[in-house]
VMD Tcl script that draws the C-alpha trace (Angstrom):
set ca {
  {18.69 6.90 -15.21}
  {16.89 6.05 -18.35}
  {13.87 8.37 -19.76}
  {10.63 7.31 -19.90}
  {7.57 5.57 -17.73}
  {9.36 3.23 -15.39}
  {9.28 -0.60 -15.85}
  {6.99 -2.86 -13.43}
  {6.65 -6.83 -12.92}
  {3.40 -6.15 -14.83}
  {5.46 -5.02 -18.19}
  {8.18 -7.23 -17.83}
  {8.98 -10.66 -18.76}
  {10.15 -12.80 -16.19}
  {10.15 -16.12 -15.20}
  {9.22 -16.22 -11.25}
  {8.80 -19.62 -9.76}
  {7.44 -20.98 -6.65}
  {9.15 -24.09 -5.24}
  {6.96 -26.17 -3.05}
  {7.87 -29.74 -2.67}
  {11.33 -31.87 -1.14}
  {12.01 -32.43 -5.20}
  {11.92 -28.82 -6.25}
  {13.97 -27.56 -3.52}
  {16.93 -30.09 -4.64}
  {16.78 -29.49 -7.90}
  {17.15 -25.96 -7.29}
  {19.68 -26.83 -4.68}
  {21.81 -28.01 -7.27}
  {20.91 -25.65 -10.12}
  {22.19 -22.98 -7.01}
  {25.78 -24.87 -6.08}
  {26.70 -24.56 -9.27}
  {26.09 -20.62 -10.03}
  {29.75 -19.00 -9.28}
  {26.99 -15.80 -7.53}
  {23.78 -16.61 -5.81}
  {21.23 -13.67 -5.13}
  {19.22 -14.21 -2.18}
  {16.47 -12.83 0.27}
  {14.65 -13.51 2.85}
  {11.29 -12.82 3.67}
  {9.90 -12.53 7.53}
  {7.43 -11.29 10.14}
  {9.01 -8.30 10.66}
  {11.87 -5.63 10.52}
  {13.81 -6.87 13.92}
  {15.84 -9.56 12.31}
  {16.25 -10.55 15.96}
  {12.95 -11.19 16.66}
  {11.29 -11.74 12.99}
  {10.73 -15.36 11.84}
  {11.08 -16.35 8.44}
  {8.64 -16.83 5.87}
  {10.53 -17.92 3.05}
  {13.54 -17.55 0.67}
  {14.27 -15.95 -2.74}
  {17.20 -17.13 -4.95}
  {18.41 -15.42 -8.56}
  {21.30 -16.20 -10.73}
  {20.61 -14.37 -13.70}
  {18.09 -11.51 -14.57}
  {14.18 -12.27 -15.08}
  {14.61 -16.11 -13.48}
  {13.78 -16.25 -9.72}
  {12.82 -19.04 -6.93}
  {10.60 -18.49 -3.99}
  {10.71 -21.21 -1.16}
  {8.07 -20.65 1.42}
  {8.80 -22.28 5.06}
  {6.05 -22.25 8.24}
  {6.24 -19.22 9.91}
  {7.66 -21.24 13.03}
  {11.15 -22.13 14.43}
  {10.09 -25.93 14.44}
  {9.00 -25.90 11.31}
  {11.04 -23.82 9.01}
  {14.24 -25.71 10.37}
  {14.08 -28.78 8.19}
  {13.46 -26.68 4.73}
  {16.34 -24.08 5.71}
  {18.94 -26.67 6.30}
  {18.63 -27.76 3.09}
  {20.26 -24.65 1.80}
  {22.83 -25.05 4.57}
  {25.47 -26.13 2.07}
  {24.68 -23.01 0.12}
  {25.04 -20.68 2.80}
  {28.25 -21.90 4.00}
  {29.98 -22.50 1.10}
  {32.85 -20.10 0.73}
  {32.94 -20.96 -3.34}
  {29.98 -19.11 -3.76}
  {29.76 -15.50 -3.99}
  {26.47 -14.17 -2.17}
  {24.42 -11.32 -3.32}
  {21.93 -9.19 -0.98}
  {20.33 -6.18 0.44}
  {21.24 -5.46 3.36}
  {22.79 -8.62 3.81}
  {23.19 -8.26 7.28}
  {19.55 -8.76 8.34}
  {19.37 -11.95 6.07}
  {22.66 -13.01 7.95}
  {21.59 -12.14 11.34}
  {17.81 -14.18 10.66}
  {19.64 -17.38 9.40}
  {21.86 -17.62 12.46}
  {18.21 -18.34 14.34}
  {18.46 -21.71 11.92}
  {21.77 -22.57 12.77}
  {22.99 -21.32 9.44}
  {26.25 -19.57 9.61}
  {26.62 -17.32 6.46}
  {30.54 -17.19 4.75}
  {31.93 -13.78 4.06}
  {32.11 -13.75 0.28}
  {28.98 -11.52 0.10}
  {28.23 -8.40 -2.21}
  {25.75 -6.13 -0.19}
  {24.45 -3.46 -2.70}
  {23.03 -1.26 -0.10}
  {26.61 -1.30 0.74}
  {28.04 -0.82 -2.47}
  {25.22 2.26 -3.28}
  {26.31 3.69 0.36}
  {30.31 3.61 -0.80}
  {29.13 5.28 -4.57}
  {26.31 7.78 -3.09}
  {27.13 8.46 0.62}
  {24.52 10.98 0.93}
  {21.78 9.42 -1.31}
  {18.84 7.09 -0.08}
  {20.00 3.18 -0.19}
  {16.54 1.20 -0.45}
  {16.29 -1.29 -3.28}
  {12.87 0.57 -4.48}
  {14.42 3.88 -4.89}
  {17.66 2.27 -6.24}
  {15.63 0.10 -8.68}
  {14.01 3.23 -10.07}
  {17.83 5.09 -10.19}
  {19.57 2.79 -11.70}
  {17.08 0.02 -13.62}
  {14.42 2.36 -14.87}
  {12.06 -0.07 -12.64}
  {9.75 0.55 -9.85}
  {8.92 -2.75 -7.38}
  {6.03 -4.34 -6.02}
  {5.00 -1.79 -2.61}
  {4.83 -4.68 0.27}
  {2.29 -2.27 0.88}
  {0.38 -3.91 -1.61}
  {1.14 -7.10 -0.14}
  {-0.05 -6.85 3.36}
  {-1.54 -3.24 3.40}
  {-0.15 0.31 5.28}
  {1.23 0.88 8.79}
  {-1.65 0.30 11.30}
  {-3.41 -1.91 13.35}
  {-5.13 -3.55 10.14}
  {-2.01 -4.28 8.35}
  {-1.33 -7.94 7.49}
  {1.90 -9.69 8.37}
  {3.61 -12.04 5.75}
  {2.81 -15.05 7.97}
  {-0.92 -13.92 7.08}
  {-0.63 -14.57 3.01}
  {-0.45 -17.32 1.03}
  {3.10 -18.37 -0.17}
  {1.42 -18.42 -3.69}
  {0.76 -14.13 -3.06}
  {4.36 -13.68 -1.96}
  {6.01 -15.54 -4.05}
  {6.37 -12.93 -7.18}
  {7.15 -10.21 -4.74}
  {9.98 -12.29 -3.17}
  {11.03 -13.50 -6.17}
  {11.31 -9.50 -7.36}
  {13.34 -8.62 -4.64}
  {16.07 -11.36 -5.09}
  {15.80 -10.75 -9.51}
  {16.15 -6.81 -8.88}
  {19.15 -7.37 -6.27}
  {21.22 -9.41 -8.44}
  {20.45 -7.03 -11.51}
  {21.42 -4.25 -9.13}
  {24.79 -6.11 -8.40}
  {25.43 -5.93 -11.97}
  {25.17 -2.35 -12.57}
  {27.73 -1.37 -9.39}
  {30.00 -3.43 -9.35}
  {31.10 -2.11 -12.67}
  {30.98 1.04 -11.04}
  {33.06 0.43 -7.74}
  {35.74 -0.56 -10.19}
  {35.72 2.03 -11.81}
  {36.02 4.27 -9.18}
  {38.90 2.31 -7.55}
  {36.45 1.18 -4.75}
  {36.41 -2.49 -4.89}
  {39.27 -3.02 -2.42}
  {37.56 -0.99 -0.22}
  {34.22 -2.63 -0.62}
  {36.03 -6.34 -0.58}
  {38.50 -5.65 1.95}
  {37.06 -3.24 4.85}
  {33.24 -2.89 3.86}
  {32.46 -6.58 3.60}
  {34.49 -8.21 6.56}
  {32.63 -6.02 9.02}
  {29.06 -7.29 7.90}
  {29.53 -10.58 9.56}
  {31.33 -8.88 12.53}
  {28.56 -6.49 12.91}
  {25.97 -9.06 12.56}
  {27.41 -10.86 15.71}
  {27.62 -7.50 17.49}
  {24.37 -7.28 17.33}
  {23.35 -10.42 17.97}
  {25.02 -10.54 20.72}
  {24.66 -7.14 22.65}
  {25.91 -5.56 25.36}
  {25.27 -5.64 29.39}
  {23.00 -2.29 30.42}
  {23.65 -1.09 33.63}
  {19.83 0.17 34.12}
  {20.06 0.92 38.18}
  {23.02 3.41 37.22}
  {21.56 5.16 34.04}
  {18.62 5.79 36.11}
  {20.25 8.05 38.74}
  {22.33 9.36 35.54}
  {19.21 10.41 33.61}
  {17.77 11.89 37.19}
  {20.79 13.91 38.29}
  {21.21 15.19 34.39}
  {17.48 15.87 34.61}
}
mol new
graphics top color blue
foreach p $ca { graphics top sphere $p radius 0.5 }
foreach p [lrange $ca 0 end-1] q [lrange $ca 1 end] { graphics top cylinder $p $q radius 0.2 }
display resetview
């Protein structure tokens, strides 16, 4: 960790950019298929990712450059806008970068968008260096990029019956936020990388760690059958 006050989106220069129109979303379509790594986020109702719609998506390929795409906060809606990135999803070519990837993974799959397994997770990769640490990208950002984040709390307000929901704002609002996240991820994927090599992790990480993110993502998705007749008389004969 570097000394000194911490960096925010206020002090920094970046270039954060909100794509709107069926013209801006191909050309950053094809500025996207032809990065070798693709940074990406999504942004959503909520923290279920099996119940949360989306919002929008973030992209980064390099540090301080970032592209928000807002989408309607509706099944219907969104559909059209997120198969547009279809072929960037699916294309095994393409290494993907996120946070917790498997909550992005496990939202697209309600668009029909199966995600490849060529992913770098960095909440994975932090979990692997610093088992026993905290793993979320504000606390990491501050560890390891001398940078604190935009609080969502500033976004849509704290826990409570008047908070906001990211449906509620204007894209133009989330836009630098979203854009932050995906910038600060792929910056973050930088700095361990390096670091997992270095500690003879990587075939760990490539090999075990990021084939069961998909696998777990369909786990979840899918569930399992609860016997809720039987665990009743269990939980009243243990009781």
């Amino acid at each position: 960790t570097e000394e000194g006050p911490l960096a925010t989106i206020d002090t920094t220069t970046h270039t954060y950019h909100l794509v709107e129109t069926k013209e801006q979303r191909t050309a950053l379509l094809g500025k996207l298929m032809n990065a070798k790594e693709v940074c990406f986020d999504t942004e959503t109702t909520g923290l279920d990712a099996l119940d949360a719609m989306m919002v929008g998506m973030s992209f980064a390929i390099q540090k301080g450059e970032a592209f928000y795409v807002p989408v309607p906060p509706t099944l219907e809606g969104a559909m059209p806008i997120v198969t547009e990135f279809k072929s960037l999803f699916e294309h095994r070519g393409i290494k993907l970068i996120g946070q917790n990837i498997k909550y992005d993974i496990k939202v697209l799959k309600k668009y029909k968008v199966r995600v490849h397994s060529n992913l770098f997770d960095t909440m994975l990769a932090h979990y692997l260096l610093e088992p026993d640490q905290r793993h979320n990208m504000d606390v990491l950002a501050e560890n390891y990029l001398n940078y604190s984040p935009v609080s969502i709390e500033k976004l849509i307000g704290k826990k409570g019956k008047n908070q906001l929901n990211m449906a509620d704002l204007d894209p133009a609002m989330v836009s630098d936020y979203a854009c932050e996240d995906a910038d600060v991820t792929f910056q973050l994927k930088e700095v361990f990388e390096p670091m997992l090599k270095e500690r003879g992790e990587l075939i760990l990480f490539d090999k075990v760690e990021i084939p069961l993110v998909n696998v777990l993502a369909s786990m979840e998705e899918e569930g399992i059958t609860v016997d809720v007749d039987f665990l009743g008389e269990m939980s009243g004969e243990l009781g």
